[in-house]
C-alpha positions as CSV (number, residue, x, y, z in Angstrom):
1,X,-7.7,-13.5,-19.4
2,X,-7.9,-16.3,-17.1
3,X,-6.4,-15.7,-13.4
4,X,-6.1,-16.5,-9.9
5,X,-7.2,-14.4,-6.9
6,X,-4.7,-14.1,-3.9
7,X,-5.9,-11.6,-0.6
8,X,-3.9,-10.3,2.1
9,X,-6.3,-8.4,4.7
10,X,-3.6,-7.1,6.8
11,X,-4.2,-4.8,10.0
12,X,-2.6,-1.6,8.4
13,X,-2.8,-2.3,4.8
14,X,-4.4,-5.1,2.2
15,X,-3.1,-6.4,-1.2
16,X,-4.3,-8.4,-3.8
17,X,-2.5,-10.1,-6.3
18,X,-3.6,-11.9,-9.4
19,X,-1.5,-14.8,-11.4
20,X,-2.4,-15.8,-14.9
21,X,-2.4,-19.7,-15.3
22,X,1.2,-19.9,-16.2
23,X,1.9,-18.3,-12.6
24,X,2.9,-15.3,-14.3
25,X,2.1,-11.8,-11.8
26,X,-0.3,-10.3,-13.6
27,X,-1.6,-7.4,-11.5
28,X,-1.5,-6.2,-8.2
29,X,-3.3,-3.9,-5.9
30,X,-2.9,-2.2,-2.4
31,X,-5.0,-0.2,-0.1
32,X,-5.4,0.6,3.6
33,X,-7.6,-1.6,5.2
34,X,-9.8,1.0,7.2
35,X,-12.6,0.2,9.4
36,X,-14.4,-1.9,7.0
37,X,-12.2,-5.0,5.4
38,X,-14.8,-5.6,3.0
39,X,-14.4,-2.3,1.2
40,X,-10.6,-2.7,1.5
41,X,-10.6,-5.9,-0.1
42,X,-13.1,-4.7,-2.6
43,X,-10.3,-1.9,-3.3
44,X,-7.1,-4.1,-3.4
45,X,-9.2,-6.3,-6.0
46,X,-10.1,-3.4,-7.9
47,X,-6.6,-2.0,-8.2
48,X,-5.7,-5.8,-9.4
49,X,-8.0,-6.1,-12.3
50,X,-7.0,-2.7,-13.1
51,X,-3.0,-3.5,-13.1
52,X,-4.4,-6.6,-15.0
53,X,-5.5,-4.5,-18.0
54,X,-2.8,-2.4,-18.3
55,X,-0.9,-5.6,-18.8
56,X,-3.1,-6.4,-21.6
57,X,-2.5,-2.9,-23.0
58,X,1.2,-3.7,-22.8
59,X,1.2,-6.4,-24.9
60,X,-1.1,-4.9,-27.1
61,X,1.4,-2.3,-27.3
62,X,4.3,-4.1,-28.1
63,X,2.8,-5.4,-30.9
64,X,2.9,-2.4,-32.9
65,X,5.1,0.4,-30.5
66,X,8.6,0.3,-30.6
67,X,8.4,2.3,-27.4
68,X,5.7,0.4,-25.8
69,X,7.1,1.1,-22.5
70,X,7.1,4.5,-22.4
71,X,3.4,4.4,-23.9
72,X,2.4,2.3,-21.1
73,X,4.2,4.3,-17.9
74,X,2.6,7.7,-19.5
75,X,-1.1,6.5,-19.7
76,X,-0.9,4.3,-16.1
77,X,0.4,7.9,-14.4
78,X,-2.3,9.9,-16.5
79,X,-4.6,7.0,-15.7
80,X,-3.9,7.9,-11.6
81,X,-4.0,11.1,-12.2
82,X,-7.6,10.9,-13.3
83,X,-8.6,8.6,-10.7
84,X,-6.8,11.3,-7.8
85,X,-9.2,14.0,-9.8
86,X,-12.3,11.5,-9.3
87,X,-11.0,11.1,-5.4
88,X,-10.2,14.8,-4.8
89,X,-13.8,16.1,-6.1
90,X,-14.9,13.0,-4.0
91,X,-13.2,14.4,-0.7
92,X,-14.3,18.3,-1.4
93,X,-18.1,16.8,-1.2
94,X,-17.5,15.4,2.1
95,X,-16.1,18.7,3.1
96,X,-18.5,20.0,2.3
97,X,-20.7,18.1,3.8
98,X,-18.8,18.8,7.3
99,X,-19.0,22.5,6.6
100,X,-23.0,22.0,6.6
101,X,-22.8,20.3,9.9
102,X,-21.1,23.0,11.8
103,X,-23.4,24.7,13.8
104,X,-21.7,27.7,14.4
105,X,-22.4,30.2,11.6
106,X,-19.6,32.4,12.1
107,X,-17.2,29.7,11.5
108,X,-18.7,28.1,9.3
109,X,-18.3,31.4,7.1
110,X,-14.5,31.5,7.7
111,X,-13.8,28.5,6.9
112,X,-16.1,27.9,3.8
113,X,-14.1,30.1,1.7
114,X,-11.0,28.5,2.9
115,X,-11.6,25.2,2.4
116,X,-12.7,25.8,-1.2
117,X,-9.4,27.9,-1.9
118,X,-7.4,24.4,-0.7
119,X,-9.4,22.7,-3.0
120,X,-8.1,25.0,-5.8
121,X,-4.7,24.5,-4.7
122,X,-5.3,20.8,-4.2
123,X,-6.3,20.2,-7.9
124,X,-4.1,22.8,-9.4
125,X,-0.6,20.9,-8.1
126,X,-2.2,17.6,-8.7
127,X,-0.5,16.7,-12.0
128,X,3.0,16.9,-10.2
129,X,2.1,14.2,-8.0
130,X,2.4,11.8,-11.1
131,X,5.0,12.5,-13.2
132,X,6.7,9.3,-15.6
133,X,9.7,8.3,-13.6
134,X,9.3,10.1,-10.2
135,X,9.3,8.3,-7.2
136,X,6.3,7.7,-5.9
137,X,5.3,9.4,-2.7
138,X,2.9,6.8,-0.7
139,X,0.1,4.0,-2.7
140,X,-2.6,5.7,-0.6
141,X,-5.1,8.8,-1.7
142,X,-5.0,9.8,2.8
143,X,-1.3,10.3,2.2
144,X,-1.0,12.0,-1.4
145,X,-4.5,13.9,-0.4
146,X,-3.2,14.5,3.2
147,X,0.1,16.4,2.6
148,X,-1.1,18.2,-0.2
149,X,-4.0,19.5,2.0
150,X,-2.3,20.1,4.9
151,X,0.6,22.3,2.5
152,X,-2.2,24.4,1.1
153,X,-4.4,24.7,4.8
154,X,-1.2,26.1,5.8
155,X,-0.6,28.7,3.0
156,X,-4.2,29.6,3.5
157,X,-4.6,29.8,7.1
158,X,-1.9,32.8,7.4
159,X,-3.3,34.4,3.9
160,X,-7.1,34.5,5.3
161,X,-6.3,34.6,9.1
162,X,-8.3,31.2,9.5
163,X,-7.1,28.4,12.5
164,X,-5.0,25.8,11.0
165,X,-6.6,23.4,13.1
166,X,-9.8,23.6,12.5
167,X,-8.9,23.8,9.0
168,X,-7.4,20.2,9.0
169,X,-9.8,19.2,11.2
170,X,-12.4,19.3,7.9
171,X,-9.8,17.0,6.5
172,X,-9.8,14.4,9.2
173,X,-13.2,14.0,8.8
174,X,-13.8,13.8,5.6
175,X,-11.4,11.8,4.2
176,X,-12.5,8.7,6.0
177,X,-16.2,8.6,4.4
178,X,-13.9,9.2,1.1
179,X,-12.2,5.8,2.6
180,X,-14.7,3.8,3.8
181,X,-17.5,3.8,0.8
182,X,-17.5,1.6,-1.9
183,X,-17.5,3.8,-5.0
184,X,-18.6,2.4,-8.5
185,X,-16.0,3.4,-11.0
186,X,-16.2,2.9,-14.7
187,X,-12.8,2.0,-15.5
188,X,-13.6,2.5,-19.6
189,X,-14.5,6.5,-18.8
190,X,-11.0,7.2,-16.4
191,X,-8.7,5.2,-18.9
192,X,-9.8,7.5,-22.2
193,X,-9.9,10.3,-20.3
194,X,-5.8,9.5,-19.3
195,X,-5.6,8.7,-23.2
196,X,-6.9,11.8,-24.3
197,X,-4.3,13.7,-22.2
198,X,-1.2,11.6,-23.5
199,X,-2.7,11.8,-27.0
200,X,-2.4,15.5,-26.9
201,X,1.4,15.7,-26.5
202,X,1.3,15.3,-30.3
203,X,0.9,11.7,-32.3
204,X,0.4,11.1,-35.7
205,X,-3.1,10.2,-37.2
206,X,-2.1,6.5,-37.6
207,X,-0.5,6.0,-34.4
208,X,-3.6,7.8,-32.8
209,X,-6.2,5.5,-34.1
210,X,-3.7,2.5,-33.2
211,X,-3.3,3.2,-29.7
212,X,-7.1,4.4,-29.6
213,X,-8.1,1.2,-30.4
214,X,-5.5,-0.6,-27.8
215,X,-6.6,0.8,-25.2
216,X,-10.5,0.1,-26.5
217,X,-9.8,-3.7,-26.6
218,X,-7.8,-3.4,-23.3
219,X,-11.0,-2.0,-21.6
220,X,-13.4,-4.6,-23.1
221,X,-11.2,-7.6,-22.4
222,X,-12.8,-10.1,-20.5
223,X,-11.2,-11.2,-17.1
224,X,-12.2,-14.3,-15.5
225,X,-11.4,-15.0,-11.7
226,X,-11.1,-18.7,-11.4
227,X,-10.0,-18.8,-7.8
228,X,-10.0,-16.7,-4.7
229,X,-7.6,-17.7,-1.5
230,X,-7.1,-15.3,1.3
231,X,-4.5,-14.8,4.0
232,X,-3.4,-12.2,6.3
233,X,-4.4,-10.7,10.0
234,X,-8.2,-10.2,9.2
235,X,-8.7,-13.5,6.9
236,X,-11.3,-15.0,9.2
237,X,-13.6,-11.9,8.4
238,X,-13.1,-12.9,4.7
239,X,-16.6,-13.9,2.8
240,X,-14.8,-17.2,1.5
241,X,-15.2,-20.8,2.4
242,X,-12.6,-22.0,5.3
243,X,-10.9,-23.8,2.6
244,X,-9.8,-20.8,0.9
245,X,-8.5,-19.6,3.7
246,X,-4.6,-20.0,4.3
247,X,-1.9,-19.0,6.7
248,X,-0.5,-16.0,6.3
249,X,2.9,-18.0,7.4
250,X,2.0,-20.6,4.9
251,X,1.5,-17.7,2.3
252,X,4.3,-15.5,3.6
253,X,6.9,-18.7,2.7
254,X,5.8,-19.9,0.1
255,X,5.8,-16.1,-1.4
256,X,9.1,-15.3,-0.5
257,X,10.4,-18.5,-2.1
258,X,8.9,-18.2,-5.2
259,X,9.7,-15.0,-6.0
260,X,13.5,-15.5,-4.0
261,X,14.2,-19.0,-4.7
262,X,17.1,-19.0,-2.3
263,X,15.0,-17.8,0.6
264,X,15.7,-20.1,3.7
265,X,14.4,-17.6,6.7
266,X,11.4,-14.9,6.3
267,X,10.8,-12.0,8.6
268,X,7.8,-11.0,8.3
269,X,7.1,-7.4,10.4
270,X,3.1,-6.6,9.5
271,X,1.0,-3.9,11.6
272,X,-0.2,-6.2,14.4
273,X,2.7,-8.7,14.4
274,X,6.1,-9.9,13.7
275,X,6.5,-13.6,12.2
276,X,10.4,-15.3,11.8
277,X,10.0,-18.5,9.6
278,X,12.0,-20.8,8.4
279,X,11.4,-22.5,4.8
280,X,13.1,-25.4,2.8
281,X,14.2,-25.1,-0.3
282,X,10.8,-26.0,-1.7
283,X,9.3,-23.1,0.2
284,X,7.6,-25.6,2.7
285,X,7.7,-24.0,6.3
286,X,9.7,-25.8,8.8
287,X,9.5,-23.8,11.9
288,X,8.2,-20.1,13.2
289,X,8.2,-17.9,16.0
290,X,5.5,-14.7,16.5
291,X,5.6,-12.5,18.6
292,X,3.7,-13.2,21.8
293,X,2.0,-10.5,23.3
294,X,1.1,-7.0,21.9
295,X,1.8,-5.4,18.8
296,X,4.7,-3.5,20.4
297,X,7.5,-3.5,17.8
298,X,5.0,-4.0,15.0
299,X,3.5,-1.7,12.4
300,X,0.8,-0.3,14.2
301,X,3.7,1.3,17.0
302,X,5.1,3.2,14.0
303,X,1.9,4.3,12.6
304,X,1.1,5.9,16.4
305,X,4.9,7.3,17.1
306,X,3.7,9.0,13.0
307,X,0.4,10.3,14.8
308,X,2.4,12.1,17.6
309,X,4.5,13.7,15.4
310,X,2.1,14.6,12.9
311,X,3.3,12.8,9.8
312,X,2.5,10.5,7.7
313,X,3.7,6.5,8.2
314,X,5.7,6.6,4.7
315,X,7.9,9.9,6.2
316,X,9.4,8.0,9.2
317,X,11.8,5.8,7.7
318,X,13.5,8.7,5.1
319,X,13.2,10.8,7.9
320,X,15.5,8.5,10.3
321,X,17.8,8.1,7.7
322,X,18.7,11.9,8.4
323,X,20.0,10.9,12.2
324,X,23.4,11.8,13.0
325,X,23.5,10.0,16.5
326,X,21.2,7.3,17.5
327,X,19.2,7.5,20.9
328,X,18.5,4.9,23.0
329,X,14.9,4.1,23.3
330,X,13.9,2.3,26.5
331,X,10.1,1.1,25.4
332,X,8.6,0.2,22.7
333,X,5.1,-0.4,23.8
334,X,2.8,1.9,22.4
335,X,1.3,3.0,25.8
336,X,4.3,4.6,26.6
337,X,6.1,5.4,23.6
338,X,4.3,8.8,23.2
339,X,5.4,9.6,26.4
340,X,9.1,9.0,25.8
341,X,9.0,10.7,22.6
342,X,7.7,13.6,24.0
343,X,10.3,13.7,26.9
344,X,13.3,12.9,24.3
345,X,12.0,16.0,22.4
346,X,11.6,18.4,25.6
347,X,15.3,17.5,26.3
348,X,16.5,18.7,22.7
349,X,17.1,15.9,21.1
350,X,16.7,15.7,17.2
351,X,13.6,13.6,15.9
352,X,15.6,11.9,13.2
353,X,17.8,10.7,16.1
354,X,15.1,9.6,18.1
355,X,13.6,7.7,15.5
356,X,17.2,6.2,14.4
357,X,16.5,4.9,18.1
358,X,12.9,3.3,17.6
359,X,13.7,1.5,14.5
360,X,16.6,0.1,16.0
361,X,14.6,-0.9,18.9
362,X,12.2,-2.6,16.7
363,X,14.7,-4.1,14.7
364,X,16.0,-6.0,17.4
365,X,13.0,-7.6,19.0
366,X,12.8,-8.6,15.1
367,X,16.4,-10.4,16.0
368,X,15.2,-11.9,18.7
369,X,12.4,-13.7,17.1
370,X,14.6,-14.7,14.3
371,X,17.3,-16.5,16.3
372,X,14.7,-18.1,18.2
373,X,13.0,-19.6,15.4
374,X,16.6,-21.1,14.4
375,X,18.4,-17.9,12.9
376,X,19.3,-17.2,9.9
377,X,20.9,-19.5,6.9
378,X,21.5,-18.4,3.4
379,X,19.2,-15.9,2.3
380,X,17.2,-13.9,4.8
381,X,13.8,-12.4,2.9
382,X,11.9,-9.4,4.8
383,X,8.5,-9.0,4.0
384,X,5.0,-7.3,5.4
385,X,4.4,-3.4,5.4
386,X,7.8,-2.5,7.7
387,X,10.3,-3.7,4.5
388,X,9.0,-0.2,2.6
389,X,10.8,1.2,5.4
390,X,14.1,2.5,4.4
391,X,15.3,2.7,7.8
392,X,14.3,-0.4,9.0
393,X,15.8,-2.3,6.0
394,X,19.1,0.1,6.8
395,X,19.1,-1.5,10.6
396,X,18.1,-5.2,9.8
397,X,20.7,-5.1,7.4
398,X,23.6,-4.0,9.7
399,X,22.4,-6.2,12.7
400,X,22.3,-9.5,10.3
401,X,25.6,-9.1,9.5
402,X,26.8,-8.0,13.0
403,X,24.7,-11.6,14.1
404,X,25.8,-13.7,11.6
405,X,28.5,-12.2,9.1
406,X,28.8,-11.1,5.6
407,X,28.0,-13.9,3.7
408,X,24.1,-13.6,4.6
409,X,22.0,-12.3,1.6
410,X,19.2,-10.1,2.6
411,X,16.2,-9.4,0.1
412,X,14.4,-6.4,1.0
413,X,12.6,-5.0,-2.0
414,X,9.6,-2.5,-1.7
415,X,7.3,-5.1,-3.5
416,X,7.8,-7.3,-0.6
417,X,5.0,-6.5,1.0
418,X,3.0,-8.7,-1.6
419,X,4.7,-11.7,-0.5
420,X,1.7,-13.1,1.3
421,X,-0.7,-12.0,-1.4
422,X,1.7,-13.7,-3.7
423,X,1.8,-17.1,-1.7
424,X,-2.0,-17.2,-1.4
425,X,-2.5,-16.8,-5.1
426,X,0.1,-19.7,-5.1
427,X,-2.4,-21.7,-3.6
428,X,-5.3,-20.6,-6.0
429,X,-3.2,-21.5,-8.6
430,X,-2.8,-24.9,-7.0
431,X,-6.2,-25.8,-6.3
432,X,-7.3,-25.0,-10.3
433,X,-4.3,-27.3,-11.3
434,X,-5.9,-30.4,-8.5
435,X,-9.1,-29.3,-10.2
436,X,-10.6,-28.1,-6.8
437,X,-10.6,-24.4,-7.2
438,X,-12.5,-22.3,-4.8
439,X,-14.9,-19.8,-6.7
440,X,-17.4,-18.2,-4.9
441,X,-20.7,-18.1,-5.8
442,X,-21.5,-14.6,-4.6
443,X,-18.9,-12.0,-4.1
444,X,-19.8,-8.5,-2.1
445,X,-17.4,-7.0,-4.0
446,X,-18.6,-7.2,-7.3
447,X,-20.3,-4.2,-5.8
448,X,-17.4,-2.5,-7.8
449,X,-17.5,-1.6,-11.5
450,X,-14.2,-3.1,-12.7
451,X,-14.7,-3.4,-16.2
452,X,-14.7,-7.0,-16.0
């Protein structure tokens, strides 16, 4: 397969997103962007290429499975359950590795034991974690790996008398090493060890060596990159020429149009900053307005309200949606928001209202920017990491129509937040067409076995 290589290296997260030459979506990938961009866009591509081959096993599917669907959903969920396995045994190591630096040897023999009976737990609840048709939890191992560790550490802390705290604290450090290093996968081995496991819920001889052989030839298939163009918050730190590089306003756009034809205004909330754009109806931005001074309102003053109260980013928003009042939330600077949290808590106030309150907030700095920028016509489309927010999407939603009335169409779909991946690839996509296309002639992260 021929395709097109579009990169958003965003503050909080990065995405990749690969078109076929007919500007079909042919795989996508998303990962957090960590301390080191270069492994995050080396993960982002990786879970692209890997999306791309299970399209290839799809159609290869369909052309002999009446229930190709179902075929495909039940190996790409035994598929991440493999790769989770691979990651978990991955994480225990660094544990372990923690456990050795401890230089207190009492400890260390408390928590040794404790950490391996997590573990146990860890691996043994695993397969729920991906079942067909559930929803799914978070995109990132840190937040499947975190809750399920921090569940166990606490069953096991009481059980062996062992500190919490010191307990997670293995976690903490561990799990960024498991982040930060590039690891060579062979995508062959993980995706017949998740056939093995669906062939075992009983198929004929026939139908076995069928799929068997699918799944070979969707291994092998070659996959040609003809064009890289990056976007996003970090795309000067990209190792691509400058003209590969695009806007991420440009990108976020021309995205949003494509995949939203009616789009006329784009909100685009990301971790560092909050974009309002307006597009024709060619997708060709006409105006914008960004934020101007911190990140306050952004992402990144979730993710630290998330740190005070100990949870994850992805449980804010369902979280909110539980509020049964809606407090008034003064700041929403990240210096003092912990403070004011804190306070709203020592008076008794519930935390889902209190967050009702700092999405709201949020949500209308979001306003602001948008009538600035010339409000909003027609269709409004939200994009960037804050639309998989349930609440926020709730909030935007109710203060569009308050603004500017019913007849306003708002897209906010959870695969939003490929929008400026999307529009980048657009641009790959154009320069093959012009016959300019931008490939480069050494890639870091072919460090990663793909397959390809």
């Amino acid at each position: 397969m021929r395709c097109v290589v579009g990169i958003d290296l965003g503050s909080t997260t990065t995405k990749a997103v690969l078109l076929d030459e007919q500007g079909r979506v042919v795989g996508r990938g998303i990962t957090n962007s960590r301390s080191n961009y270069e492994v995050a866009c080396a993960v982002a591509r990786e879970e692209a290429l890997i999306a791309v081959r299970f399209t290839l096993l799809q159609r290869e599917l369909e052309s002999f499975a009446d229930d190709a669907q179902s075929w495909r959903d039940q190996l790409h969920e035994a598929f991440r359950l493999e790769l989770y396995r691979d990651q978990l045994a991955e994480l225990e190591a660094e544990v372990a590795v923690a456990l050795r630096a401890l230089t207190y040897v009492g400890q260390k023999a408390t928590l040794e034991p404790a950490a391996r009976e997590v573990h146990e737990r860890m691996r043994l609840h695993a397969p729920e974690l991906f079942v067909v048709g559930a929803p799914r939890k978070s995109d990132f191992f840190r937040d499947l790996a975190g809750a399920a560790f921090i569940s166990a550490a606490e069953e096991v802390s009481r059980e062996q008398n062992v500190p919490y705290e010191r307990l997670v604290g293995l976690f903490d450090r561990a799990v960024l090493n498991v982040e930060t290093e590039l690891r060579r996968r062979d995508f062959g081995d993980l995706l017949a060890r998740a056939a093995r496991h669906v062939l075992e819920r009983g198929t004929s001889g026939e139908e076995r060596k069928r799929f068997e052989s699918a799944v070979a030839r969707a291994a092998r298939a070659p996959i040609q990159e003809l064009a890289f163009v990056g976007t996003g918050y970090g795309r000067q730190t990209l190792p691509f020429p400058k003209e590969a590089v695009r806007s991420e306003i440009l990108c976020h756009g021309r995205g949003a149009h494509r995949v939203f034809g009616g789009t006329r205004t784009v909100l685009d909330i990301g971790g560092q900053d909050t974009k309002a754009i307006q597009v024709d109806g060619h997708g060709v931005v006409t105006s914008f307005q960004m934020n101007d001074r911190c990140a306050a309102g952004c992402g990144r003053y979730l993710g630290y309200i998330a740190d005070e109260l100990n949870l994850g980013l992805h449980e804010l928003g369902p979280l909110a949606l539980g509020a049964k009042r809606v407090v008034k939330v003064n700041s929403t600077c990240t210096v003092f928001a912990g403070a004011e949290l804190r306070e709203r808590l020592g008076l008794g106030e519930r935390r889902e209202d209190i967050l009702a309150g700092l999405h709201r907030s949020i949500m209308l700095r979001a306003m602001s920017l948008l009538a600035r920028s010339g409000g909003v016509s027609n269709e409004l489309t939200f994009t960037g990491g804050v639309c998989k927010n349930p609440m926020a999407t709730r909030v935007l939603r109710e203060l569009v129509t308050d603004s500017y009335g019913e007849g306003i169409t708002l897209n906010a779909h959870p695969d939003s937040i490929y929008m400026g991946a999307l529009g980048a690839a657009l641009y790959g996509l154009d320069d093959v067409v012009a016959g300019r296309p931008q490939v480069l002639p050494t890639f870091a992260l072919d460090a990663l076995t793909t397959g390809a």
